[in-house]
C-alpha positions in Angstrom: 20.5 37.6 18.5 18.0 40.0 17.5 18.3 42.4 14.3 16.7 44.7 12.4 17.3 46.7 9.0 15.1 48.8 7.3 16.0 47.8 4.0 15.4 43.7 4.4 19.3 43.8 4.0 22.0 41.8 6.1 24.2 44.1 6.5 28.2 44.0 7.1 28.2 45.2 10.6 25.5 42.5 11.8 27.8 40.2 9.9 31.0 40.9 11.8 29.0 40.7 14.7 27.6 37.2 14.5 30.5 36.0 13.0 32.4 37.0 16.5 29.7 35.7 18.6 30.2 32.6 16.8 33.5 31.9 18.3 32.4 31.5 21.5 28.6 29.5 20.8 26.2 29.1 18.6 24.2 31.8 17.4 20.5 32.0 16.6 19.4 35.3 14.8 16.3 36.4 14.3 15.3 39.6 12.9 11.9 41.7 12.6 12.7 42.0 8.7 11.5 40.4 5.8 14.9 40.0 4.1 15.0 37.5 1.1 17.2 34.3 0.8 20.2 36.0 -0.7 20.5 38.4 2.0 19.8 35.6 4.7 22.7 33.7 3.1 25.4 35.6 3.8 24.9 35.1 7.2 24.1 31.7 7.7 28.0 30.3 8.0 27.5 32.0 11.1 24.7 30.9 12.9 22.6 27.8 13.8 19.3 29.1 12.6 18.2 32.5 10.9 15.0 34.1 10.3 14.2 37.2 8.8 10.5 37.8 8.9 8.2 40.8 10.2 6.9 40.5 13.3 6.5 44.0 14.9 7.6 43.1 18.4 10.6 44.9 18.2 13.9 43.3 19.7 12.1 41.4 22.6 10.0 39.7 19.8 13.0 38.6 18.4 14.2 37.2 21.6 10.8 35.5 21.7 11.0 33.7 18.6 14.7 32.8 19.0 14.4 31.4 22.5 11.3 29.2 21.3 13.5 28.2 18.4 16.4 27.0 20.9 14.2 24.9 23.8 12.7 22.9 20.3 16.0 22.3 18.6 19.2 22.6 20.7 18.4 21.4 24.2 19.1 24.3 26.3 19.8 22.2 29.3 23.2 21.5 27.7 24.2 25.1 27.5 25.9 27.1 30.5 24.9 30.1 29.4 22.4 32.0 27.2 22.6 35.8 25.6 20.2 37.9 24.4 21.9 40.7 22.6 21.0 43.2 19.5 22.3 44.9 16.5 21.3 48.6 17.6 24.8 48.4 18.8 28.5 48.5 16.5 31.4 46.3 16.9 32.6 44.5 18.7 35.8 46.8 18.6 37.8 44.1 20.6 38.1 40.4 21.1 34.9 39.6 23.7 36.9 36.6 25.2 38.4 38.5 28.3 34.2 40.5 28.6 32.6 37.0 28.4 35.1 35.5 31.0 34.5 38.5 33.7 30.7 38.4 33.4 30.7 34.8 33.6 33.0 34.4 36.8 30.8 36.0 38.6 29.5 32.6 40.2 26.9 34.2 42.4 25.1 36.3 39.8 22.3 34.5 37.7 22.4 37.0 35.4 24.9 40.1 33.9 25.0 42.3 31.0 27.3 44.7 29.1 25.6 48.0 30.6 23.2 49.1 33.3 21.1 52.3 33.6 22.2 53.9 37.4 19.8 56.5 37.2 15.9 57.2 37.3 13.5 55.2 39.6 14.3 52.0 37.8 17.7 50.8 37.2 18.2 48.0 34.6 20.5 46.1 32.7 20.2 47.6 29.2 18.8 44.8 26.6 20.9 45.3 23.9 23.9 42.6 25.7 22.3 40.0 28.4 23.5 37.5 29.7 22.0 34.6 31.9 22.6 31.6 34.0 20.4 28.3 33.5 18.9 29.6 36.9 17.4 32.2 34.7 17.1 30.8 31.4 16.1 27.4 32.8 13.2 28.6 35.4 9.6 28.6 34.6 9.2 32.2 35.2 11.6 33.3 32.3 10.4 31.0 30.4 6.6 32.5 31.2 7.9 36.5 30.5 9.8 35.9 27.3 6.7 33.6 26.2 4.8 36.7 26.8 6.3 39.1 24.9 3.9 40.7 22.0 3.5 44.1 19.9 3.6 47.1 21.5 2.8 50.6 20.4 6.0 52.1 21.4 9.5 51.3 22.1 9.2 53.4 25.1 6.5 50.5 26.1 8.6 47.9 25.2 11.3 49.5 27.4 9.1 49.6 30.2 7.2 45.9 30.3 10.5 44.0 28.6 13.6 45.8 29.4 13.2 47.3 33.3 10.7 44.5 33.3 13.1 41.6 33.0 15.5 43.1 35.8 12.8 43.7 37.9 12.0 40.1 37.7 15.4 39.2 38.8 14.9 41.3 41.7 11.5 39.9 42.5 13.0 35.8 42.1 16.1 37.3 44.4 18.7 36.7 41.4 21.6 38.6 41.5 22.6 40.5 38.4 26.2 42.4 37.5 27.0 44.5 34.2 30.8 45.4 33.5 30.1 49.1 32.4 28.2 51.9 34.6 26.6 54.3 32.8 24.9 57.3 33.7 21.5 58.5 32.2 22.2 58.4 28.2 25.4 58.2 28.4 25.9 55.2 26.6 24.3 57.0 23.7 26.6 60.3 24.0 29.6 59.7 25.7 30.8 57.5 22.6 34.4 58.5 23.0 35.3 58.1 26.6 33.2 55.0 26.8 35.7 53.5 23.8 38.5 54.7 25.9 37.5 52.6 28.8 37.2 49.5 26.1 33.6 49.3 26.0 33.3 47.3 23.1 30.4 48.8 21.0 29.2 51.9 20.5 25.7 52.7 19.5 24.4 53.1 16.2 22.2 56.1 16.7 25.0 58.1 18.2 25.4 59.6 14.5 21.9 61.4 15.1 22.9 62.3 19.3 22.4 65.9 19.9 21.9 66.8 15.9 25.5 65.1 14.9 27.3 66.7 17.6 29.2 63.6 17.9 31.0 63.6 14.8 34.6 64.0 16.1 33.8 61.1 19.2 32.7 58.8 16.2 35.4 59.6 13.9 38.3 59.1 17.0 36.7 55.5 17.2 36.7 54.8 13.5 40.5 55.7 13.5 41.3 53.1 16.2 39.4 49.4 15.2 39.7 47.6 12.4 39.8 49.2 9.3 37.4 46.3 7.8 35.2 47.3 10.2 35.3 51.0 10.4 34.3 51.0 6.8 31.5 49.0 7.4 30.0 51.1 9.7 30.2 54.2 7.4 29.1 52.2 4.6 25.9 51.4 7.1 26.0 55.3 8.4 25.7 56.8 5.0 22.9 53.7 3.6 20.7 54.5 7.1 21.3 58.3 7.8 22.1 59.4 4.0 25.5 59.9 2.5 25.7 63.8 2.5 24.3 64.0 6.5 27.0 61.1 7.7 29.5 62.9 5.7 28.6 66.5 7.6 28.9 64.3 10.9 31.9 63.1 10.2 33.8 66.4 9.8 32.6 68.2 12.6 35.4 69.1 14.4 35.2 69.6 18.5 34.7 73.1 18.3 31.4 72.7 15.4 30.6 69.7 17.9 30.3 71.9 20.8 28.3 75.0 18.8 25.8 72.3 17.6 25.6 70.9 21.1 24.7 74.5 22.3 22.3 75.0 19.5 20.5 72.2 20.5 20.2 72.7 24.2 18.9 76.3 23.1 16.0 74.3 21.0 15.5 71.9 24.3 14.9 74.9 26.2 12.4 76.8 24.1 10.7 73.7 23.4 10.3 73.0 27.0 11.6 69.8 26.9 14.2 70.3 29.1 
């Protein structure tokens, strides 16, 4: 599990998440923050090793240093599978038993994830939720690529070499991959609401700053339906990484504020030329 905050701080959303994962294995966290012992401890009932200490390599880094951290202490041989997810994501909003049982029954794929990208000139499961096979996670190859993994000067770069480039080494060793959800161009980052309505179970954290906070009333409709513990968690987070006053404004948009602010910023897109 990679993570990341800001502030050095573990915070209550990354704790709900681990603390699910750690139903079904055992989870190793690191994350690219230098976060001191008190924060680190609130998490550490939930995971087998945690470190929280700037590295710059952004999640893939992470991945790195926990995946080095798991073939010196726990064997991976013994495991069936192995995940790499992230904490750019919120939730889970439902129990992941009946997710981790469909990816994982698909006997003839080495590898899976939560969501691909369909679109553009290279499809790829998206890094934030990966799963693998010890064909994968086992092979000389990925143990080569995730080895390699060091700073880059972008995440767009990071996308490019680490994210498209670990599916494109699937395709190149002829492993088969499958993800559960299909979504089209950044859709996973705008289409919040219908993507909770066909259970995906997370929803992405930047989708408060999609489209200039045109998603207020998608957001809100999810926070009404999970948990209430962790609904308030991820305002609490909202307002502590986007300000209290702008998550606020977010939240009240209503569909038809939603929709103006949507148009408003197509308009900006346009005269920009970046669309």
């Amino acid at each position: 599990m990679a993570g990341y905050d800001r502030d050095g701080i573990v915070d209550d959303t990354l704790i709900y998440y681990a603390r699910h994962l750690a139903r079904f294995g055992d989870v190793v966290l690191v994350m690219d923050s230098d976060c001191p012992e008190s924060e680190i401890k609130k998490i550490k009932p939930f995971c087998v090793y945690v470190s929280a200490v700037r590295h710059c390599e952004y999640d893939f880094g992470s991945y790195k240093r926990a995946y080095i951290w798991a073939v010196e202490n726990l064997g991976l041989g013994n495991y069936e599978f192995v995940y790499m997810v992230n904490d750019s994501m919120y939730g889970p909003f439902f129990d992941m038993k009946p997710y981790f049982e469909k990816m994982e029954s698909k006997s003839e794929c080495g590898a899976f994830g939560m969501v691909d990208k369909t679109m553009g000139r290279a499809p790829h499961i998206q890094s934030w939720f990966i799963g693998m096979r010890p064909v994968v996670f086992m092979s000389d190859w990925f143990d080569k690529f995730i080895r390699s993994v060091c700073h880059q000067e972008s995440k767009n770069r990071v996308a490019i070499m680490y994210e498209t480039g670990f599916t494109q080494l699937l395709k190149k060793q002829n492993i088969k991959y499958f993800c559960l959800f299909h979504v089209l161009n950044r859709g996973v980052y705008k289409r919040v609401k219908s993507l909770y309505k066909r259970r995906m179970p997370f929803m992405k954290k930047v989708a408060f700053l999609a489209l200039e906070g045109a998603l207020g009333y998608q957001i809100r409709y999810i926070l009404n339906h999970i948990p209430h513990d962790l609904s308030a968690a991820i305002v609490c987070n909202a307002k502590r990484v986007y300000g209290a006053e702008y998550t606020d404004a977010v939240l009240c948009n209503g569909i038809w504020t939603s929709l103006i602010t949507k148009f408003k910023h197509m308009v900006k897109r346009i005269i920009s030329g970046t669309i």
